[in-house]
ROFIVO-599737 format. One record per atom (N, C-alpha, C): residue in one letter; x negated, y, z negated. Coordinates in steps of 0.05 Angstrom, whole numbers, padded with zeros to 5 digits, always signed. Atoms other than C-alpha are relative to their C-alpha. Example, Ala and Ser with C-alpha at 12.3 -4.5 7.8 and 13.67 -1.06 7.14 Angstrom:
2
A-00018-00024+00000/A-00246-00090-00156/A-00018+00024+00000/S+00016-00024+00001/S-00273-00021-00143/S+00015+00022-00014/
***
This chain:
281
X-00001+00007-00028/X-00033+05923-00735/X+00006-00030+00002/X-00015+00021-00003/X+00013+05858-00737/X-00015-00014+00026/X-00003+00017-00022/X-00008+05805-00681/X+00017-00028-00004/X-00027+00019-00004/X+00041+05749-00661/X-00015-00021+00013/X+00011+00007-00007/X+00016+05684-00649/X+00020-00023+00016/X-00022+00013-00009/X+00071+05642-00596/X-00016-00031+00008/X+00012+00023-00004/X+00062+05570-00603/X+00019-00027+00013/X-00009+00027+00003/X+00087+05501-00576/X-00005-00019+00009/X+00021+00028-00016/X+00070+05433-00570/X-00008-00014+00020/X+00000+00015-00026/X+00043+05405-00511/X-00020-00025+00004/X+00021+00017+00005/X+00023+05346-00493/X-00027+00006+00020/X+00018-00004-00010/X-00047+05332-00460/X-00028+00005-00024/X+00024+00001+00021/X-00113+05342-00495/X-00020+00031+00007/X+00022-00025+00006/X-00138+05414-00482/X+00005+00018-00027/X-00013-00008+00019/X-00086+05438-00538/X-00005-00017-00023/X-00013+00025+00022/X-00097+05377-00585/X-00004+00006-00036/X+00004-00014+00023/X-00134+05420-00637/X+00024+00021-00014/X-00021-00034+00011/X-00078+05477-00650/X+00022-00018+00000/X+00010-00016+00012/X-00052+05497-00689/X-00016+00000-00012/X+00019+00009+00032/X-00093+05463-00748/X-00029+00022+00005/X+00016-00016+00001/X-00150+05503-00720/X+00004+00027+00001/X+00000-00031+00007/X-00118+05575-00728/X+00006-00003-00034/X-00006-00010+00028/X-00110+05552-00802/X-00014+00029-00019/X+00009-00011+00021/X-00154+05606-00834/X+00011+00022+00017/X-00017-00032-00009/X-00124+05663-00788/X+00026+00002-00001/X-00035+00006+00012/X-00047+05637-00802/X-00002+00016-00037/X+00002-00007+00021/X-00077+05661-00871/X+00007+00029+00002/X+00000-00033-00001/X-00075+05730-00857/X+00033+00011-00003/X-00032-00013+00004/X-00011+05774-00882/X+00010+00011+00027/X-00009-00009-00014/X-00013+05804-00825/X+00001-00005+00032/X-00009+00017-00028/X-00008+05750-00762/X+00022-00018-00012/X-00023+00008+00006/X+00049+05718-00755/X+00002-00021+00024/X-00009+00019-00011/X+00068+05654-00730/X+00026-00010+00026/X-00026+00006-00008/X+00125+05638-00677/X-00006-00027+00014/X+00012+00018+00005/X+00122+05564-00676/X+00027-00021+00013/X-00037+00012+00000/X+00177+05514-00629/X-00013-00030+00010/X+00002+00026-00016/X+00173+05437-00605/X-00027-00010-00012/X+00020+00008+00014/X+00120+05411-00659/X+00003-00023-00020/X-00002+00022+00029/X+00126+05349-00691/X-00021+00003-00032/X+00010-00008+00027/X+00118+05355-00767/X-00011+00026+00001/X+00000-00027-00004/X+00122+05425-00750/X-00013+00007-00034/X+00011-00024+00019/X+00077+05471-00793/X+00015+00018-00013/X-00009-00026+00004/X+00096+05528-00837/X-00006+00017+00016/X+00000-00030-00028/X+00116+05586-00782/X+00007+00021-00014/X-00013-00033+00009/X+00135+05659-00796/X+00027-00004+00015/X-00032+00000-00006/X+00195+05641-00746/X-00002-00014+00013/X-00004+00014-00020/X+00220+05602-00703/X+00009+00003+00027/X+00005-00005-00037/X+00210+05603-00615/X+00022-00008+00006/X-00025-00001-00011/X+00277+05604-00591/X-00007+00001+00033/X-00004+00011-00034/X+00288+05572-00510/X+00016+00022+00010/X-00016-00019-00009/X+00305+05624-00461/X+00023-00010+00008/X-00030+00009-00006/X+00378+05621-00437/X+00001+00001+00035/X+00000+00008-00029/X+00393+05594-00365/X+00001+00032+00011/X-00008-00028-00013/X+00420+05664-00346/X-00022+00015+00002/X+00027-00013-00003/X+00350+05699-00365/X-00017-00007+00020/X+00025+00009-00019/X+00304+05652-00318/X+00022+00003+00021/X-00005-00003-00023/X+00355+05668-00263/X+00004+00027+00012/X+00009-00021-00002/X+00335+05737-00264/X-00011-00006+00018/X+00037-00005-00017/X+00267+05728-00234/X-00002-00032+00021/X-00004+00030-00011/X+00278+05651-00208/X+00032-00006+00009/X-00030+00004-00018/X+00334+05628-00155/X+00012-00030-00019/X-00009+00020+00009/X+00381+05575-00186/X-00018-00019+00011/X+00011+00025-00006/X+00352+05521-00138/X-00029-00008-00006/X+00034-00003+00013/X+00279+05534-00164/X-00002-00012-00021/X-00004+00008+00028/X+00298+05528-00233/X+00009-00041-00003/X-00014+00024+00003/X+00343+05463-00217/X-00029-00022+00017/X+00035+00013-00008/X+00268+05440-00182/X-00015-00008-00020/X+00009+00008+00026/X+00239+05448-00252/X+00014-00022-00011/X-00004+00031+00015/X+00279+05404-00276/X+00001-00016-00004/X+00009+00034-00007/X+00270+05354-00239/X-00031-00014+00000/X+00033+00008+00005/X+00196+05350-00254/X+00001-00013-00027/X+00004+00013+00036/X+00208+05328-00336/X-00019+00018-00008/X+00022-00011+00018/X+00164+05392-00348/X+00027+00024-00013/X-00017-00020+00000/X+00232+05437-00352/X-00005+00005-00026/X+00003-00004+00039/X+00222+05437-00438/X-00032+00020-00001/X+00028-00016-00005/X+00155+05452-00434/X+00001+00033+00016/X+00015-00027-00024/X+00152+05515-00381/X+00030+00011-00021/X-00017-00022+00015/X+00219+05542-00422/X-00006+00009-00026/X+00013-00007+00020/X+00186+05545-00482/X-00034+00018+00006/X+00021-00007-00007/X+00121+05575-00447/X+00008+00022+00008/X-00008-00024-00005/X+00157+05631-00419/X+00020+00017-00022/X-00016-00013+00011/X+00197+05646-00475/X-00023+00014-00023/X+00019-00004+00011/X+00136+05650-00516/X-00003+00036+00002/X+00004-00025-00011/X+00121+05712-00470/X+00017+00023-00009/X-00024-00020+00008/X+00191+05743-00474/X-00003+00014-00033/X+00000-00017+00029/X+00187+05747-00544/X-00017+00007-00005/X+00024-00002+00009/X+00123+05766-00547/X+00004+00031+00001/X+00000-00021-00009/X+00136+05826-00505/X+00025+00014-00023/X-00016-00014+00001/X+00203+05841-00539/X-00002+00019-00032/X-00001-00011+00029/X+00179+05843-00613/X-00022+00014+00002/X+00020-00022-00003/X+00119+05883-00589/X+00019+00033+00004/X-00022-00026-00004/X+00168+05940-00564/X+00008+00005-00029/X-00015-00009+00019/X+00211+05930-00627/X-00012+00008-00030/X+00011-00005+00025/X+00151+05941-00671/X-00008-00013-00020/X+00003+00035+00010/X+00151+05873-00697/X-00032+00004-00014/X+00029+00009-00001/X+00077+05868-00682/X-00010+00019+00021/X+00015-00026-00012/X+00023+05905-00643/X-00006-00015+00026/X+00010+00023-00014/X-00008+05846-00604/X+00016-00018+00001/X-00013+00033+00012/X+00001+05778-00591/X-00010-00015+00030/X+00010+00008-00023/X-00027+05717-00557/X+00021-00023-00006/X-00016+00021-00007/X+00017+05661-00522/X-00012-00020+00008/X+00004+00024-00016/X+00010+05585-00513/X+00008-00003+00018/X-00012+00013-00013/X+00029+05558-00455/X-00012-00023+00021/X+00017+00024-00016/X+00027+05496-00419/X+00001-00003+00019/X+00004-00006-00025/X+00051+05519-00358/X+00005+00023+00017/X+00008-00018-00013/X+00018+05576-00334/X+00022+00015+00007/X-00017-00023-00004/X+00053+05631-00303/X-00010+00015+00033/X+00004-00019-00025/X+00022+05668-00241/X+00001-00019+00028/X-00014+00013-00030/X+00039+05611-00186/X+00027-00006+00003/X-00033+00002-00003/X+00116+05611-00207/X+00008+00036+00010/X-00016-00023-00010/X+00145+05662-00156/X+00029-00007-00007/X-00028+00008+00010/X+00224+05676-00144/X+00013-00029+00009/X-00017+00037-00010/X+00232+05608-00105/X-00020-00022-00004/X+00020+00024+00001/X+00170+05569-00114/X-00017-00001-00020/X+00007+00003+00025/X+00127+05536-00167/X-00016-00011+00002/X+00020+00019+00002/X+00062+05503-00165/X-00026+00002-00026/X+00025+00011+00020/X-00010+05482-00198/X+00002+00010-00027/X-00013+00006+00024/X+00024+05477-00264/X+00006+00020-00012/X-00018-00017+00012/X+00060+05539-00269/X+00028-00007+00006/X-00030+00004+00000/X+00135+05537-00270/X+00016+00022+00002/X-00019-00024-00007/X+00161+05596-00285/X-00015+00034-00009/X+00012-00027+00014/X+00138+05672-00297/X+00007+00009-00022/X-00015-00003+00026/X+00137+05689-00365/X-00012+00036+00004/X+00010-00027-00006/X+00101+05757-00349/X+00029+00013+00012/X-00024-00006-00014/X+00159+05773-00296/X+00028+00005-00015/X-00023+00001+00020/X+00212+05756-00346/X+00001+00017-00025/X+00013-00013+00024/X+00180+05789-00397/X+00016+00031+00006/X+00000-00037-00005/X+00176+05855-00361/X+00037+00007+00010/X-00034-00012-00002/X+00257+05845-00338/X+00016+00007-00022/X-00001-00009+00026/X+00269+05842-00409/X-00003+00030-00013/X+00007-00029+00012/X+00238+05904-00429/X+00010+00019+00017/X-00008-00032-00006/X+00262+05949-00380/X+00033-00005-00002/X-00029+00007+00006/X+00338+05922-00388/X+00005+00008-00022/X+00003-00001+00025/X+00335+05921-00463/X-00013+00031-00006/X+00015-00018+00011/X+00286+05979-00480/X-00012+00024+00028/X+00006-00027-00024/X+00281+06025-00405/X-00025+00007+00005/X+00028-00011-00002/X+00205+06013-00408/X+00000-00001+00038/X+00008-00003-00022/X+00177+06038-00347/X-00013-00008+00018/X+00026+00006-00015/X+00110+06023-00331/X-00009-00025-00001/X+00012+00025+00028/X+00077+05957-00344/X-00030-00013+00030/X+00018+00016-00004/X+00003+05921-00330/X-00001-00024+00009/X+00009+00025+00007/X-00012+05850-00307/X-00031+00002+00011/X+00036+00008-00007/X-00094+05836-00312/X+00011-00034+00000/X+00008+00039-00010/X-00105+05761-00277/X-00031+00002-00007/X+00030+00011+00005/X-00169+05734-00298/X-00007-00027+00006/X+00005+00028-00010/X-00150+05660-00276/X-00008+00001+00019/X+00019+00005-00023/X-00199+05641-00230/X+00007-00014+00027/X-00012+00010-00015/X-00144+05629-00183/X+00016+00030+00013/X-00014-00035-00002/X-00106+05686-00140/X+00031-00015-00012/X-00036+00001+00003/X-00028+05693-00162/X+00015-00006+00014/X-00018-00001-00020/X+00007+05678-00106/X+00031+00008-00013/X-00024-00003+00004/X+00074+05684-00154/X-00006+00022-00011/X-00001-00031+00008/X+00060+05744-00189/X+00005+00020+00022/X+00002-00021-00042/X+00039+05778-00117/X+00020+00003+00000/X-00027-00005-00018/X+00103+05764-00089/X+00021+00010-00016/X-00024-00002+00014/X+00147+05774-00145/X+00001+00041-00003/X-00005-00014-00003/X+00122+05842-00152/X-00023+00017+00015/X+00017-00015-00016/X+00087+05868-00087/X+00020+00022+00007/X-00006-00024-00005/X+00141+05922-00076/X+00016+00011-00023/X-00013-00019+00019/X+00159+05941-00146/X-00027+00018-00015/X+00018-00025+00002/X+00119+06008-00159/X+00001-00003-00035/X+00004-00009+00024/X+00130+06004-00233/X-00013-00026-00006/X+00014+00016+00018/X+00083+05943-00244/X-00023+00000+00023/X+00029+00004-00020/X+00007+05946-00223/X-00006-00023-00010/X+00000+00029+00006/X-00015+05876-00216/X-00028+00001+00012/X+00028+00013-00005/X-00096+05861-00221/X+00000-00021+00008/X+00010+00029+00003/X-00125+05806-00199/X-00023-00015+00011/X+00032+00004-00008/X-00198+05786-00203/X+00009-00029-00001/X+00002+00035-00026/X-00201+05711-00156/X-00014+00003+00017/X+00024+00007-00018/X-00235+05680-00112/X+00010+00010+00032/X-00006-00006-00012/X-00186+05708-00056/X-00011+00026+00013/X+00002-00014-00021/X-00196+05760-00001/X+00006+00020-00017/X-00003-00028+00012/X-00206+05844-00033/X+00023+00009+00020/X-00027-00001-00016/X-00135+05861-00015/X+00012+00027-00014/X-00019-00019+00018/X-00092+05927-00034/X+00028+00004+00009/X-00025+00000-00011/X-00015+05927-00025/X+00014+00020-00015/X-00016-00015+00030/X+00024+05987-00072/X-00022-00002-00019/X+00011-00003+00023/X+00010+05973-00137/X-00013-00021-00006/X-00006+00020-00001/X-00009+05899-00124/X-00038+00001+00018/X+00032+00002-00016/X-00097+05893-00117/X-00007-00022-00013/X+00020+00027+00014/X-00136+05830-00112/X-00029+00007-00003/X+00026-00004+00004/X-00207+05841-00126/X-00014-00026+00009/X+00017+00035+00006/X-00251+05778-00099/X-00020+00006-00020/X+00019+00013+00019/X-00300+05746-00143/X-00010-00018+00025/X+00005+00022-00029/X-00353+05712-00098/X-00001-00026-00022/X-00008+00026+00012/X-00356+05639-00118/X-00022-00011-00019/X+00017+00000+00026/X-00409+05642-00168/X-00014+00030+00004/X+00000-00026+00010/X-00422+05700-00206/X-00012+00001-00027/X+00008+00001+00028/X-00459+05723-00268/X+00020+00011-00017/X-00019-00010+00031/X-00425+05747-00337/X+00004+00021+00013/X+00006-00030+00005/X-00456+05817-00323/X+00016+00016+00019/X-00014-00003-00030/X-00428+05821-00248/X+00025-00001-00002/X-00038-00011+00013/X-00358+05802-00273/X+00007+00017-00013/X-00018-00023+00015/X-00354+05844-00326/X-00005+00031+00019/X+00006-00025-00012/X-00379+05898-00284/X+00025+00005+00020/X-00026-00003-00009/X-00320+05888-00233/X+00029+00004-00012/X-00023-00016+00017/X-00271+05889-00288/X+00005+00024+00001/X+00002-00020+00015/X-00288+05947-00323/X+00001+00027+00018/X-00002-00017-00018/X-00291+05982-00255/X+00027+00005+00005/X-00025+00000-00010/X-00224+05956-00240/X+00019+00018-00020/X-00017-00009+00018/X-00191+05975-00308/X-00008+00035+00002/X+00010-00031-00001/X-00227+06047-00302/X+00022+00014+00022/X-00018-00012-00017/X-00198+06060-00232/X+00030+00000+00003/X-00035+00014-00010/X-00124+06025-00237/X+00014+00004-00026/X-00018-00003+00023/X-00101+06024-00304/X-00010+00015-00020/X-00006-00016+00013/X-00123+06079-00334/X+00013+00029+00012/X-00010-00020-00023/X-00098+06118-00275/X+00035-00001+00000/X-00023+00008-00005/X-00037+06077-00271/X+00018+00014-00034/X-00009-00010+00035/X-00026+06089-00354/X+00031-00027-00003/X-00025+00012+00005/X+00027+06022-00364/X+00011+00012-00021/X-00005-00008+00028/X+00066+06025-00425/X-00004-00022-00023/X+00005+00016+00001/X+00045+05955-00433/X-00012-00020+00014/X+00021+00016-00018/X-00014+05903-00413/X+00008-00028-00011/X-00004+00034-00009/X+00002+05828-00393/X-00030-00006+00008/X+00025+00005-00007/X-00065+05794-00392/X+00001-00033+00001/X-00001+00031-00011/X-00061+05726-00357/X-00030-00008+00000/X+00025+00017+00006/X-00124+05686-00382/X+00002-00020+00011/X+00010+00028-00007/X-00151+05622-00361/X-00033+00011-00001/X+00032+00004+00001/X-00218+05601-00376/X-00016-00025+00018/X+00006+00018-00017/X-00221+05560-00311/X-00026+00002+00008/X+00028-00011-00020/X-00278+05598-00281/X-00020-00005-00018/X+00024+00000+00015/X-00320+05578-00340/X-00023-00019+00013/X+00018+00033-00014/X-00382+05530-00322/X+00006-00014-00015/X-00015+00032+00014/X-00357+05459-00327/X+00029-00004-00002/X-00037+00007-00004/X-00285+05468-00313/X+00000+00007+00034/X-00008+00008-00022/X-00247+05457-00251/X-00001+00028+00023/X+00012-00022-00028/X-00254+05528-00227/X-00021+00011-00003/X+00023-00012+00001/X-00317+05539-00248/X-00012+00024+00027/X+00019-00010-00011/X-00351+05603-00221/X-00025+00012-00013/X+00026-00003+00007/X-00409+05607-00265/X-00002+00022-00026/X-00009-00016+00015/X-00377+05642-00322/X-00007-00005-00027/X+00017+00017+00024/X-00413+05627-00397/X+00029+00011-00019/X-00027-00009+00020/X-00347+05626-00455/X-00012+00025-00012/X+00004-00028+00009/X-00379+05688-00479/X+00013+00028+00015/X-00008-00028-00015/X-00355+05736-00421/X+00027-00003-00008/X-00026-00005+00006/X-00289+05716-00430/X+00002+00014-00035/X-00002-00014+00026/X-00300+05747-00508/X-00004+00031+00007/X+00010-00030-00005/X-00328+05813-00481/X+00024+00003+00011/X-00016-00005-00003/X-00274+05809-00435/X+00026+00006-00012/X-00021-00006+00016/X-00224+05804-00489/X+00000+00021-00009/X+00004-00028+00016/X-00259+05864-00526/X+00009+00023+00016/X-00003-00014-00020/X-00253+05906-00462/X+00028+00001+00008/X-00033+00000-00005/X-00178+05897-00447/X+00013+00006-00018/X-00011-00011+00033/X-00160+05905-00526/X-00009+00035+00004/X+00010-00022+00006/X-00201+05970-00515/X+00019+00020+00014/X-00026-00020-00015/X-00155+05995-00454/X+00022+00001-00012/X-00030+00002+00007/X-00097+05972-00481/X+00006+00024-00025/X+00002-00027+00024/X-00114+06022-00546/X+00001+00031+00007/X+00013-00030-00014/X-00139+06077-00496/X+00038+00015+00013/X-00021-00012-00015/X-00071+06074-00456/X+00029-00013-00001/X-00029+00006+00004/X-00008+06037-00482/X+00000-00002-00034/X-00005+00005+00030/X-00024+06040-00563/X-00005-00031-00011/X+00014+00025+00013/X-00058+05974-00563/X+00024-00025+00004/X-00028+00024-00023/X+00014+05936-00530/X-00022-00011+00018/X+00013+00019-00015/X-00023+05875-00505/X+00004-00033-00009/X-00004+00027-00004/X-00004+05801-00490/X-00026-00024+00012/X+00015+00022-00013/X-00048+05752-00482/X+00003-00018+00010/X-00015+00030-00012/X-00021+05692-00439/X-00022-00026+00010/X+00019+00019-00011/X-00057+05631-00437/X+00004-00019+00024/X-00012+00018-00022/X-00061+05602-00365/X-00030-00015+00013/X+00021+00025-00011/X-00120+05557-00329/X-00014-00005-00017/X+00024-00003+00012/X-00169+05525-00361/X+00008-00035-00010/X-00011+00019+00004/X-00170+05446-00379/X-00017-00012-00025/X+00019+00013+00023/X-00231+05431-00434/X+00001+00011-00022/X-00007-00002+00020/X-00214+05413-00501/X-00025+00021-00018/X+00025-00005+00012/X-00285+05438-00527/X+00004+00030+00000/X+00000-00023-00007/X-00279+05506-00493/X+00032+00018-00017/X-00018-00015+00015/X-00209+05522-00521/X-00004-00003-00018/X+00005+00001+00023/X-00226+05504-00582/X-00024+00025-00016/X+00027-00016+00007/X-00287+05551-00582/X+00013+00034-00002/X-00010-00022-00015/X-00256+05607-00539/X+00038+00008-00019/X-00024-00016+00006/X-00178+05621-00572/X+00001+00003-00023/X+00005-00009+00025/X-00188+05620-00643/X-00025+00032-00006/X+00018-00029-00005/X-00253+05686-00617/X+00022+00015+00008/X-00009-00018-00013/X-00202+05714-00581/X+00027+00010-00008/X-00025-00022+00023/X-00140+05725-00624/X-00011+00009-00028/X+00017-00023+00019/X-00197+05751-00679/X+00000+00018+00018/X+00008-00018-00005/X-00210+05801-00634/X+00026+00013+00005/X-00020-00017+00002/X-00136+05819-00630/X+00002+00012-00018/X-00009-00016+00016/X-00126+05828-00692/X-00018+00011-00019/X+00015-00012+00023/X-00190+05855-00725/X+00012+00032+00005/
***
């Protein structure tokens, strides 16, 4: 059961540990590195290849994109979404089973024309245009867990029936198609969250059956970060166990992990090295 681990450098200080701290799980024969924009770059399994203009104007309008680039984050967010792409594509092709992605800028507030609180572009979105272009997949998952609602996910796909899009936030219990927010009130225990998950994944996606799960993390909502709602780094581990579990129950264990909110060095350091063990035990 191969997992894929998509890496690249960014600056800032919540990343400052990694890779050096996945050294003893880089050990393993059977994770695999994809490794791009790293000074004194590490030994990788391969090398993260930049999506091509034509791919991000799939899902993103030229003038969006030409927005990114006028920020100086355009390197960064194309390497964050490509992460995804390939994450998704060598999962299909058998590559690997799993796989979790760096990124430094987020993913679920880049719709088709707009781009904020430090997403840029959808690597989920892109992902899933990929696979059904390439490989005619059908169905596909996104679980949100950032303690933020999507606004770009939402829109990108509130009227495409072949992607159900979770999303436990602090926003308004909403149902549109295939496209449900779940609130979270604004502090909440472990037991209470996981309890709304586990409800959610029961009713929606094992009903729905993807053929593949997109799981947009952030560990914002933890206590002591910026979106804190009262969340101890432990739920997010159960939570991991619990989503690896669907993903086994109903797409063969096809699951992405995308890393998006979350700003303390302490906590990622604690929290992503637990949570791609639990991919690939």
């Amino acid at each position: 059961m191969p997992t894929g681990i998509f890496f690249h450098y960014q600056q800032g200080k919540r990343l400052r540990d990694f890779p050096q701290a996945l050294e003893k799980i880089l050990e393993k024969d059977y994770v695999f590195l994809y490794d791009a924009l790293y000074p004194s770059k590490p030994k990788s399994s391969f090398d993260l290849e930049p999506l091509p203009l034509g791919t991000l104007h799939k899902i993103h309008s030229p003038e969006m994109v030409d927005r990114v680039k006028a920020t100086g984050n355009y390197e960064g967010a194309l390497y964050s979404a490509a992460g995804t792409v390939a994450a998704a594509t060598k999962i299909w092709s058998g590559e690997i089973t799993n796989a979790f992605v760096f990124t430094g800028y987020g993913d679920h507030h880049a719709g088709s024309t707009f781009f904020g609180g430090g997403c840029y572009f959808n690597g989920a979105a892109l992902a899933i245009h990929e696979l059904r272009e390439k490989y005619g997949v059908k169905s596909y998952a996104i679980i949100d867990t950032d303690a933020h609602h999507g606004n770009g996910t939402w829109e990108l796909f509130e009227d495409n029936p072949a992607v159900l899009y979770i999303c436990l936030c602090s926003g308004a219990s909403r149902e549109n198609n295939q496209n449900v927010n779940i609130h979270v009130a604004p502090r909440v225990t472990d037991c209470d969250y996981l309890t709304l998950a586990k409800e959610a994944f029961q009713k929606w996606v094992t009903e729905f059956q993807p053929e593949i799960i997109f799981w947009n993390w952030g560990y914002d909502g933890t206590i002591g970060e910026y979106g804190g709602i009262g969340l101890t780094p432990d739920a997010h581990l159960k939570l991991a166990m619990e989503i690896k579990k669907v993903a086994q129950q109903v797409c063969r264990g096809r699951l992405i992990v995308i890393l998006c909110g979350g700003s303390r060095r302490d906590l990622a350091l604690f929290l992503i090295p637990r949570i791609i063990t639990i991919l690939i035990d």
